[in-house]
C-alpha positions in Angstrom: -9.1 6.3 40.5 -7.2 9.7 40.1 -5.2 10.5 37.2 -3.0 13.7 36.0 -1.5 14.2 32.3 1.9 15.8 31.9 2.7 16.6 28.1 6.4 15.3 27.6 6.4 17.0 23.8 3.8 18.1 21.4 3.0 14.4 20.3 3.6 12.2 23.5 2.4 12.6 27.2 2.7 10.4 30.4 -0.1 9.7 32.6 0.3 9.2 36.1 -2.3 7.1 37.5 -3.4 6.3 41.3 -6.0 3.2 42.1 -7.3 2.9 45.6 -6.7 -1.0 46.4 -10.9 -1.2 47.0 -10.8 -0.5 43.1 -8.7 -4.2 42.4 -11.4 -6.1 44.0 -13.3 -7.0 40.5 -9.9 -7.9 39.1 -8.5 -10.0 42.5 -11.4 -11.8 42.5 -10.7 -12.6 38.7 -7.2 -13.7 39.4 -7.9 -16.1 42.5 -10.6 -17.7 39.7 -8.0 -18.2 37.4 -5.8 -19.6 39.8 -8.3 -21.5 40.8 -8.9 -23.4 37.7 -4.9 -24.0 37.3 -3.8 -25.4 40.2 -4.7 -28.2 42.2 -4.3 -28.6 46.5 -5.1 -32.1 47.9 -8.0 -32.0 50.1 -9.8 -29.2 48.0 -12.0 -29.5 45.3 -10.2 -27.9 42.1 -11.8 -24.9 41.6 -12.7 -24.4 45.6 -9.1 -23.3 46.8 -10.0 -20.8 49.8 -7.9 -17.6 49.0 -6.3 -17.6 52.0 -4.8 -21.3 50.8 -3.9 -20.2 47.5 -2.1 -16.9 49.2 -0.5 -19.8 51.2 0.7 -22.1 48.6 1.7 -19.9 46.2 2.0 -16.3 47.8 -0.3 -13.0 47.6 2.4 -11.6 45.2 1.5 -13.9 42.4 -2.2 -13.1 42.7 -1.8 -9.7 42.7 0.6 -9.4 40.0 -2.5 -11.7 38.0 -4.9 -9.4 39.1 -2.8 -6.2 38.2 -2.2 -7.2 34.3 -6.0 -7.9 35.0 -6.5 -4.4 35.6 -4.3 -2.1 33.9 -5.8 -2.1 30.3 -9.2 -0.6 31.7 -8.0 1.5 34.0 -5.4 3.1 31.4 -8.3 3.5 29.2 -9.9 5.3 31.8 -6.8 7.7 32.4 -7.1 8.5 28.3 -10.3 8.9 28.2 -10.2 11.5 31.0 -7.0 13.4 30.0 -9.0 13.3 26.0 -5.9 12.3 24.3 -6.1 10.5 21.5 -3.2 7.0 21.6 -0.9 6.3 19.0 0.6 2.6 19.2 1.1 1.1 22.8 2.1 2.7 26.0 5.1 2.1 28.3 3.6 1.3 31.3 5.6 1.5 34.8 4.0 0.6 38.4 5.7 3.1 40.7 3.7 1.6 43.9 2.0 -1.6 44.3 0.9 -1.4 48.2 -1.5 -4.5 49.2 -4.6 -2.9 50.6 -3.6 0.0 50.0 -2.7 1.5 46.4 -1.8 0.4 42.8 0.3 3.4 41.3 1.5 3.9 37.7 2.6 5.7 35.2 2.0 5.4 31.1 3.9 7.1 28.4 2.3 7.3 25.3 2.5 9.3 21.7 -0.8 11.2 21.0 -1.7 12.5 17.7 -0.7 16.2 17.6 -3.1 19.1 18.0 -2.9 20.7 14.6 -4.4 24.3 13.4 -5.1 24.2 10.1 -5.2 27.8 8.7 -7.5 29.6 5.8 -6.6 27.5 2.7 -8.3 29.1 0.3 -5.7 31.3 -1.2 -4.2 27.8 -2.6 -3.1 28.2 -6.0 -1.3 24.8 -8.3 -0.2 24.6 -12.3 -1.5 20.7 -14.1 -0.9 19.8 -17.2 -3.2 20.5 -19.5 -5.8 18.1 -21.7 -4.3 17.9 -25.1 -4.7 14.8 -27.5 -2.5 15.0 -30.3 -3.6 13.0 -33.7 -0.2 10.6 -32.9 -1.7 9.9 -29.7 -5.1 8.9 -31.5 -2.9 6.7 -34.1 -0.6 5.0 -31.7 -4.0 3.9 -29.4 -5.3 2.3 -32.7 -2.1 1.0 -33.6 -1.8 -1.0 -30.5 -5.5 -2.1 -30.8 -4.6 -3.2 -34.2 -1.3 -5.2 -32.8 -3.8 -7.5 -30.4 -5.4 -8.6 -33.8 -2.2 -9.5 -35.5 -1.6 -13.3 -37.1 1.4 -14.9 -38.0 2.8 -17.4 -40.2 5.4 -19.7 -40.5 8.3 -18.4 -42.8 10.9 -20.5 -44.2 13.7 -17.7 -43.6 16.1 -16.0 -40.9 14.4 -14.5 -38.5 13.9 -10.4 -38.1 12.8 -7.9 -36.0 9.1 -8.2 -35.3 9.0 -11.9 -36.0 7.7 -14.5 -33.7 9.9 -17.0 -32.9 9.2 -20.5 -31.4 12.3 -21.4 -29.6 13.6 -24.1 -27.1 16.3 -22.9 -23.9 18.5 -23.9 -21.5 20.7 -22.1 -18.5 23.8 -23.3 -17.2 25.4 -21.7 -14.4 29.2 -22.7 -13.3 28.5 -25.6 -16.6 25.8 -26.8 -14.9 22.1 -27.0 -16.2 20.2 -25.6 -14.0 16.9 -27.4 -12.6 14.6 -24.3 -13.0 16.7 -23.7 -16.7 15.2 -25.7 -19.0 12.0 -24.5 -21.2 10.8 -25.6 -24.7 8.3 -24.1 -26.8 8.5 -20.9 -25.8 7.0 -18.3 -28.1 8.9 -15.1 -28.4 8.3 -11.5 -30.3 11.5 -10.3 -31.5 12.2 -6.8 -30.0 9.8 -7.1 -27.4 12.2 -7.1 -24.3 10.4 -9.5 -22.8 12.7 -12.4 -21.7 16.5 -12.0 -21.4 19.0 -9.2 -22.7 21.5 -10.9 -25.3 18.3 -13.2 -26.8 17.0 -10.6 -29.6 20.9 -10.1 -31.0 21.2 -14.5 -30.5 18.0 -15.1 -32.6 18.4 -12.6 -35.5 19.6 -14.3 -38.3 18.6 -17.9 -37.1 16.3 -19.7 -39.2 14.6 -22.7 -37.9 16.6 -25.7 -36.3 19.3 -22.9 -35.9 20.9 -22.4 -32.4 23.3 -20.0 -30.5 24.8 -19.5 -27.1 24.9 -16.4 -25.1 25.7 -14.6 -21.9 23.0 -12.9 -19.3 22.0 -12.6 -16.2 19.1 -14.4 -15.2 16.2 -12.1 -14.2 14.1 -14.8 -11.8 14.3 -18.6 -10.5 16.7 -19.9 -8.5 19.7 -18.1 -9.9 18.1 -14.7 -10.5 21.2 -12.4 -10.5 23.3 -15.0 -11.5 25.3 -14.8 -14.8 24.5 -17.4 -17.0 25.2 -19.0 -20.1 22.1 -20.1 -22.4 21.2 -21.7 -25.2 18.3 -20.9 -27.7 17.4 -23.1 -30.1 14.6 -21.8 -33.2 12.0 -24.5 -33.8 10.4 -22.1 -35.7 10.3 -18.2 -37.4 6.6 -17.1 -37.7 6.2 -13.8 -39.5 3.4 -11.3 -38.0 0.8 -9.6 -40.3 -1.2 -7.0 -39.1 -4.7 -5.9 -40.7 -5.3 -3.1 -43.0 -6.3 -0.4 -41.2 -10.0 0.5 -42.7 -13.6 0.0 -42.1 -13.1 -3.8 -42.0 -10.8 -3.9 -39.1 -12.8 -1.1 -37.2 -15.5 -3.8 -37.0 -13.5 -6.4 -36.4 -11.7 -4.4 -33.0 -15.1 -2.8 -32.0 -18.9 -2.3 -32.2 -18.0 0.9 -34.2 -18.9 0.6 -38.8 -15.9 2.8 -39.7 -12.6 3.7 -38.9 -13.1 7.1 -38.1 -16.2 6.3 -35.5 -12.9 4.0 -34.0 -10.7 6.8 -33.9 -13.7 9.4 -32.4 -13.8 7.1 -29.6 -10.1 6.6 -29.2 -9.5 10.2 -28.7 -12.7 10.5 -26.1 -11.0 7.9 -24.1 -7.6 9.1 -23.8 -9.0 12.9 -23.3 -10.8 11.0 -20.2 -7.5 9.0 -19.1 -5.7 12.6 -19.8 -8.9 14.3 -18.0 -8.3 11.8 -14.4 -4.7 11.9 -14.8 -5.1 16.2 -14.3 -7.4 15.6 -11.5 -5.3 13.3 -9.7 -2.2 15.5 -10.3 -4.6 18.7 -9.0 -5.2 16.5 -5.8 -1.1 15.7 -5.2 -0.4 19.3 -5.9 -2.9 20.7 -3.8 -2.2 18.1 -1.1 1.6 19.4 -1.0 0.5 23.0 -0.8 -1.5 22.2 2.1 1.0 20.2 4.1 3.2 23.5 3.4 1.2 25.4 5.6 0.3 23.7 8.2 3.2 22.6 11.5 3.0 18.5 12.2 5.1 16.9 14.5 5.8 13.5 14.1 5.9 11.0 16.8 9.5 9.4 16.3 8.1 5.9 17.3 5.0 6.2 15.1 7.5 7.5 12.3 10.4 4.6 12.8 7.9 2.0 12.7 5.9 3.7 9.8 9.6 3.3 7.7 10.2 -0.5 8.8 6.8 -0.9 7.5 7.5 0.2 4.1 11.1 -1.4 4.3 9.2 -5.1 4.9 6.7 -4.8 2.3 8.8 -2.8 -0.4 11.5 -6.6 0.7 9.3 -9.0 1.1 6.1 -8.3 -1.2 7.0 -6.3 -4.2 10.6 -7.2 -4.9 10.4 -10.9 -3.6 7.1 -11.6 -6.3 9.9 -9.7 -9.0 12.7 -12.2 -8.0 14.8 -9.3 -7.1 16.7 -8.3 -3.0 17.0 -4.8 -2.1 20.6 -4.6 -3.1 19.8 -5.4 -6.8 16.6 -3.4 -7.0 18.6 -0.5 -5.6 21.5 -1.4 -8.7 18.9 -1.1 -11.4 16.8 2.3 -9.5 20.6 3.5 -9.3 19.9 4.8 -5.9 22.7 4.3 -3.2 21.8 2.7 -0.1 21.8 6.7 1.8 19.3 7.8 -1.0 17.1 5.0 -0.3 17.0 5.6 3.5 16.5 9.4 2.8 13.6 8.9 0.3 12.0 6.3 2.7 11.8 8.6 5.7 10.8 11.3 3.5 7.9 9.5 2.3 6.7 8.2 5.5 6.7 11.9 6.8 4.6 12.6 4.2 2.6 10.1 4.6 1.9 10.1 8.9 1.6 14.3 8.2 -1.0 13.7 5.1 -3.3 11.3 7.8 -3.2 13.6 10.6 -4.1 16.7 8.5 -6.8 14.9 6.4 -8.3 13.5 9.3 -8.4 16.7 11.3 -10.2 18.5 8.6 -12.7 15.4 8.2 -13.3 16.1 11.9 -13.9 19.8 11.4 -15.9 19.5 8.0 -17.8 16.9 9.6 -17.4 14.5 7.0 -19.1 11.1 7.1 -19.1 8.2 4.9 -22.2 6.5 3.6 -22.4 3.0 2.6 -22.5 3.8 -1.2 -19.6 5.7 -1.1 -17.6 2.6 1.0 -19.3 0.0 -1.3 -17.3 2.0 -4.5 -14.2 2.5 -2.7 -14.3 -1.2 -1.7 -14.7 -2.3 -5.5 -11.8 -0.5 -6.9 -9.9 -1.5 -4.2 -10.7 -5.1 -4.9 -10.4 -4.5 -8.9 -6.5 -3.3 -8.1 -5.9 -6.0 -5.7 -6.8 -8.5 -8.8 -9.8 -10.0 -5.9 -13.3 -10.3 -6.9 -15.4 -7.6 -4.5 -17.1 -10.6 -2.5 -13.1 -11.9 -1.7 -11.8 -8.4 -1.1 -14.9 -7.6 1.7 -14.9 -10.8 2.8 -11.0 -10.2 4.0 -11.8 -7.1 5.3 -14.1 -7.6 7.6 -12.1 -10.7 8.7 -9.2 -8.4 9.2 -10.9 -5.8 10.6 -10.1 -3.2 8.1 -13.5 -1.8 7.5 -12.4 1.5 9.4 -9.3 1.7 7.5 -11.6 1.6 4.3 -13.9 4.2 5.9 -10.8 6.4 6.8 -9.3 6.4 2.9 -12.7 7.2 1.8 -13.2 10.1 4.7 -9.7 11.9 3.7 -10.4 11.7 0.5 -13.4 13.6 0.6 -11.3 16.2 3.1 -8.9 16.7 0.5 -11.8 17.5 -2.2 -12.9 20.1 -0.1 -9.3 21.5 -0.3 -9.1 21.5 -4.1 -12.4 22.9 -4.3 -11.3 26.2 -3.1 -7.8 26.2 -4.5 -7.4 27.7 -7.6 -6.0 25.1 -10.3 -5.0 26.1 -13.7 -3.1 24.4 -16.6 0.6 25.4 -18.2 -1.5 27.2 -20.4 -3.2 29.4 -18.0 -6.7 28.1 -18.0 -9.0 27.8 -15.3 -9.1 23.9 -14.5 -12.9 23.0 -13.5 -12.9 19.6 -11.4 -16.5 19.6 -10.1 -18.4 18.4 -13.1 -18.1 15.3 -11.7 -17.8 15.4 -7.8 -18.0 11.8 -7.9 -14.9 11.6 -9.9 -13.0 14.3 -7.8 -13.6 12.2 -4.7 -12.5 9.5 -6.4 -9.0 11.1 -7.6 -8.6 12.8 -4.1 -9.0 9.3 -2.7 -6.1 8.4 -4.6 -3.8 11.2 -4.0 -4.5 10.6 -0.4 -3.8 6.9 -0.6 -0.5 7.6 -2.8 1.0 9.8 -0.1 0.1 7.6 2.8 0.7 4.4 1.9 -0.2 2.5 4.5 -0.2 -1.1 5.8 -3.3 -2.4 5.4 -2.5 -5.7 6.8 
């Protein structure tokens, strides 16, 4: 086999390949077996068709074309291999000659990730917010650790704001009650936001066995979007009481005696939340600073299908579980339908750019992944996915996605080395120090990488 490479633009080639006919016979041979086994001639045994019978019966051109599906795959493999390219997606294959006992001539156009020449990064320099925790931020943790332990009882009164009311509903669209539109007991906090706009102003003022109709548009079921009229009944107004905030409730809420060894810990966990959040916005910044100085093309093809990609799973996995079409989501985002389109491509450059330039510096760090480091990455993957980590590996390896776990995990470290030699300070003008825990950096650099990607894992 002889094969050239001609470089149609900086991220797609054709190979033109030649296959002395000699070469076929491995695949031939295959193709009159398969034959074989398919047809039946009377007076033969099936599976003991001469070839010169079956060429007979049913014509040389149908073996051949068998045998040259046969043999295509391998010896396109071969051509890439030669011509080091590295594929993107599948090729568009086109046999310019087929000569029996002759030749098998084709050609193969294919997009290659681009050669890219990463220059000297270390003159990187990007501004983060800095680590501040205020002594509101400290009060409003407590406070919503001291709302999960708040009671209620049953008032006989109009219900407020804050109370909790027991209430029965039903939805009618077009005057008729709809099958999905009827629920009773449901408990609801006044205020909240939690079921449909119109209810808080509807049960204000109602006391128990009071009811009132109202006007909204249903948020999920089988008229989500649909303006509807419902009714809301109160069974019953339940007042909430929350505890005194001492030593007494600090025990209650925690393994800590006293309420300031409650609030001590409060602010060491938001500085830490504060403390990742930094780190991960170091690792976007510095990832955008990078991508400024290096030249990526994009493969159209790669790029187009990239965008449909995000188009299907933005349609049919986030907004469907939320009830809502693209139209509506774009209504409530207040995006128009150009903006959406723009912001799509946008991102999937990002993304396809972020890949090819983490992945070439993982080649040229020579970065590898050891099983610890996978065996983390797979368990916060599976905690996110709401899978327990058996389930999650379990579906990986069935999938095959191992390598696409390996690859997160590889860019991620790529992208640490980056920040490591960027210079990263705070609004303030402090030095930021992210390697006290290298572990953690990784993990945040994982993260940024992942965010700008996003890829289909499926």
């Amino acid at each position: 086999m002889k094969s050239a490479v001609e470089t149609l633009n900086p991220t797609r080639v054709r190979l033109t390949v030649e296959v002395p006919f000699e070469e076929l016979k491995d695949s031939l041979d295959a193709a009159y077996k398969k034959i074989n086994q398919q047809v039946t001639v009377k007076g033969f045994r099936k599976g003991k068709i001469p070839a010169r019978v079956i060429d007979q019966r049913f014509g040389r051109g149908a073996v051949l074309e068998e045998a040259v599906n046969d043999a295509l795959p391998k010896f396109y493999t071969e051509a890439v291999t030669e011509a080091e390219v590295d594929p993107l997606g599948q090729p568009e294959v086109d046999i310019t000659e087929l000569k029996d006992g002759e030749t098998l001539n084709f050609t193969a156009e294919v997009d290659v990730r681009p050669t890219i020449e990463i220059p000297d990064f270390s003159g990187i320099e990007v501004e983060v917010d800095p680590i501040e925790v205020t002594d509101e931020d400290v009060e409003k943790s407590v406070e919503q650790l001291r709302e999960r332990f708040a009671s209620t009882s049953p008032v006989e009164r109009a219900a407020q704001d804050g109370d909790v009311v027991t209430i029965d509903l039903e939805a009618k669209v077009d005057g008729e009650v709809l099958e999905d539109g009827v629920a009773d007991g449901v408990s609801y906090t006044i205020g909240s936001g939690e079921l449909l706009d119109g209810i808080d102003e509807a049960v204000k003022g109602l006391e128990a066995g009071g009811e009132a109709t109202f006007t909204s548009e249903l948020k999920g079921g089988s008229a989500a979007g649909k303006e509807a009229e419902v009714t809301v009944k109160v069974t019953q107004v339940a007042q909430r009481e929350l505890p005194e905030l001492d030593d007494d409730f600090a025990q209650l809420a925690s393994e800590f005696d006293t309420l300031d060894e409650l609030k001590a810990d409060s602010r060491k966990r938001l500085e830490n939340m504060k403390q990742y959040d930094q780190a991960t916005q170091a690792q976007e910044r510095v990832l955008d600073a990078l991508l400024g100085l290096v030249e990526v093309p994009v493969p159209e093809k790669l790029l187009e299908d990239e965008i449909n990609t995000r188009k299907h799973n933005l349609e049919h996995h986030q907004l469907g579980q939320m009830g809502l079409d693209l139209e509506k989501y774009l209504e409530i985002q207040g995006k128009t339908a150009e903006e959406f389109e723009t912001e799509t491509r946008e991102a999937a450059v990002k993304g396809i750019k972020t890949q090819f330039v983490l992945d070439e510096l993982v080649k040229r760090e020579q970065l590898n992944v050891n099983q610890e480091e996978l065996t983390e990455h797979l368990m916060r993957r599976a905690a996110s996915s709401g899978m327990s980590p058996d389930q999650f590996a379990q579906a990986v390896v069935e999938q095959g996605q191992v390598p696409l776990l390996v690859g997160e995990v590889a860019r991620g470290k790529a992208l640490a080395v980056v920040v490591e030699k960027a210079t990263v300070k705070d609004t303030n003008g402090e030095i930021v120090d992210l390697s006290d825990d290298e572990d953690e950096e990784t993990e945040a650099a994982t993260d940024a990488a992942d965010a700008a990607e996003e890829k289909t894992e499926g």
